[in-house]
Every structure is written in C-alpha cells, then in structure tokens.
C-alpha positions, 0 to 999 in steps of 0.5 A: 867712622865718625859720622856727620852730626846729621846725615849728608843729603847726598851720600856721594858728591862730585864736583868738578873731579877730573882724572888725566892718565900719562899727563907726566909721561910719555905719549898721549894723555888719557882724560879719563874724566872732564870735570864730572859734577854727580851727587848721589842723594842718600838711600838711593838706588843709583845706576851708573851706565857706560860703555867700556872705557867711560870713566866708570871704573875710574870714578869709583877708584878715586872713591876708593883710595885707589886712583888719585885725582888729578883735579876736583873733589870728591865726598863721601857720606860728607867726608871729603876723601882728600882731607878726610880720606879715613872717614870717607873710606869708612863710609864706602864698601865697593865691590869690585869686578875682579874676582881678587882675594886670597884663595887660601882664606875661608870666608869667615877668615877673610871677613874677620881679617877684613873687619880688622883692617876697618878697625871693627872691635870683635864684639862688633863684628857680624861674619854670621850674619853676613855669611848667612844673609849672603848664602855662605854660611855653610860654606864658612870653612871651606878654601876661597878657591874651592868656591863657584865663580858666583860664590866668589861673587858673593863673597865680595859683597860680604866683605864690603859688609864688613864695617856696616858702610851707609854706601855700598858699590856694585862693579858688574856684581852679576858679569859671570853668576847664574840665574839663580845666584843672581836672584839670591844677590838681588835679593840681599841688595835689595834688603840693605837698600830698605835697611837705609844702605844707599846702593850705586850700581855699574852693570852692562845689563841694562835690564837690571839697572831699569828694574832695580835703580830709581836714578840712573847717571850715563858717562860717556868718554869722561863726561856725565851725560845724563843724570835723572829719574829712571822713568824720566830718563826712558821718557826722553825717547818720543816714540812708540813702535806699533806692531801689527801682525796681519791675518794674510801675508801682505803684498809690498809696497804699502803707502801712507807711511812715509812720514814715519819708520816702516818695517817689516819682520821676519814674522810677517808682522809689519812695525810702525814707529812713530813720534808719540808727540805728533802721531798717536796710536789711533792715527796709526791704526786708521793708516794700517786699515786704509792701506787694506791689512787686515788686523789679525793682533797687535802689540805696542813696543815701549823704549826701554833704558836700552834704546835709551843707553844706545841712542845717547852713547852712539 
C-alpha cells in the first residue's frame, strides 16, 4: 500500500455517499443510504450503531469493493476508493458478520493465502504472531470446519490482520462467541487499537459499544443521525431516575408528583424520573418524605448509550 506522506487526519471519510438498491429494476428502489457525510478521525475507537436495515452493512461494503456506490465518495486512510481503489482496499481490513471462509483450509493456510491475495513478501508475513495474538496457534493445522463458531470468529480477525491495515472493521465480531472468547477478543482489539490501528465497530450490544468506543455515529433508515463523543452522546438525555425502596409497603396513590414520571416496581421500590435541568436529586428526596415514605435505600439510575439508541431510533 502507498501511503499518504503524512498520515490522514481522518482514517475514513464520507461525503455525501449515497446507495439506491433496484434503481434500474423493477419495483421500488431501496435508498439504503441518503447522501451520509461521517469522517472518522485516525486511531479512534468508532461505533457505528443502528437498528437492522439502516445502512451499516451497506456503508461498510462500499468501503470494502463489494457494493458500488450509487453517488458520493468515499476515502479510505486518504485514498479515495473509486480512483485509488488498490490503495484504499489496502488500507482497510473488515471483518465480516458471516462466518465465510474455506473449511478445508487450516488457519495458517488461510492467513498465508490471504497475505498473498494482498501481495504481502513471505519474509513479511506475521501468520505466528497473528495466530498467537488471536489464540489460534495451537490450532494452526487443524481443518476450519473443525473450529468452535467463536474460533471461526477469531479467524476473521486474523485474516483482516494479515496485511497490517492502519483501519480494521468489526461487523458484530461478538454475535455468537461465549463470554470468555469474548474477553480474549477484546483484549486483542484493544492492543491494536494502542498500537495505533483505528477500530470501527457495529455491534447490537449496545454495552459494549458504550464501554469500548470514545465516538459513536447512529444511522437510521440511511441517514446519519448523530455522530459524537460517547459521553456527549449519553449526555443528550436530561434525565435521572431516583429509586427509593421503602422501609413499608406503600398505600397508593401518592401525590406531589405529577410534573414528573412515577412508577412503581414489582420490588415495592417506587422510580422517579425527572429532567435533571428543572428538578435535582434534593428537590425529589424532600417530595418523597413529604408524601410520608420512609426511606429505607435508594439508588440513582443514569441514561445509558441504550436509552439513548432507543429514543433516537423510535
């Protein structure tokens, strides 16, 4: 791959990319995405959230050479991937959701074919330390199909690995692996991101991707409705939930709170919800014992990057 003489300030940018499925067809045409500008900064660690159908897999197959764009461009480490598409498929290693690659390879034989297809000199290539970071040396000469689904996971991530791309992509890397193997993955990720590798990141764990990434972008039916910090991002919900569990059961209905959400649990425990802009923790507290509930403990529920995916996507 040739590099840019100075590393691109954004490891993968957008501008106007747009994708209509069935325009030459019959039937109606699928506008999968609507003119997405996103620029991912270098050595991030960038989620990119939506619900099934909003464009994710659409976005990262144009980046890969495997969908063509129907408007827009599109960079890659700085190489735009219609007039330089060698270079910027160069840059990129994706890891794609479906388990594909050829049962009756070993991994060592697959990583090795794959380095070739990249054009990567045999005194360049890394297959043991790959296989090794990855957890599959042991399991070098053993038939793909022999290997657990998480295994096969794993594999995926090696093979991206092979030609030491500067932006790897992860589509769902976790949908199927057990806890542990999850952990090992992370872990992996987590050393080529301090390495300087740039990591974009789909995932439905929502967790994860409020644990792992600092920046996180939310397409919805093919537009790009938010792209910020993680904790700006969670910080878009003005609320808090208090959580008062009585030390009796308590006698309903209770007044003094309807301006705010009011709830009880099947715990006994009553939740009071409230805009942390026009109420505050106090305020709630003084209402609780106003209304003769006896405190016995309480707890204070922040939004999470769910509440947030859910209110922004509904």
């Amino acid at each position: 791959m040739l590099a840019p003489s100075t590393p691109p300030e954004y490891a993968i940018e957008a501008r106007g990319l747009d994708k209509t499925y069935g325009a030459q067809g019959k039937g109606k045409p699928t506008h999968a995405l609507k003119a997405v500008d996103l620029a991912i900064p270098r050595g991030s660690f960038f989620g990119l959230l939506g619900p099934n159908g909003a464009g994710k897999s659409t976005f990262i197959n144009i980046l890969g050479g495997l969908v063509k764009k129907s408007g827009g461009a599109a960079s890659i480490w700085g190489h735009d991937i219609e007039a330089d598409p060698m270079n910027a498929r160069g840059a990129i290693g994706i890891v794609p959701q479906e388990l594909n690659m050829d049962p009756f390879f070993s991994p060592a034989e697959a990583l090795e074919i794959q380095a070739g297809y990249y054009g990567v000199p045999k005194s360049e290539r890394r297959t043991e330390e790959i296989l090794k970071a990855v957890g599959l040396w042991e399991k070098r000469d053993a038939y793909a199909r022999t290997l657990s689904g998480g295994m096969k996971r794993r594999l995926l991530v090696a093979k991206a690995m092979v030609h030491a791309p500067p932006v790897l992509v992860l589509d769902e890397p976790t949908a199927g692996v057990d806890v542990d193997l999850r952990r090992q993955l992370w872990e992996y990720v987590r050393s080529l991101h301090a390495s300087g590798v740039t990591i974009v990141l789909t995932t439905h764990y929502l967790e994860e991707a409020q644990e792992l990434c600092d920046t996180i972008a939310i397409i919805n039916h093919g537009n790009v409705i938010a792209c910020e910090p993680t904790h700006k991002l969670i910080s878009r919900l003005d609320r808090k939930t208090l959580v008062v569990t009585p030390r009796e059961a308590i006698a309903l209905p209770i007044t003094g709170f309807e301006d705010v959400t009011f709830a009880m649990r099947p715990s006994g425990a009553l939740a009071v919800t409230y805009s942390t802009g026009a109420h505050s923790v106090e305020e709630m507290l003084d209402r609780v014992r106003k209304a003769g509930i006896a405190i016995k403990d309480l707890s204070i529920e922040e939004p999470d990057l769910e509440d947030v995916f859910v209110e922004l996507t509904a």
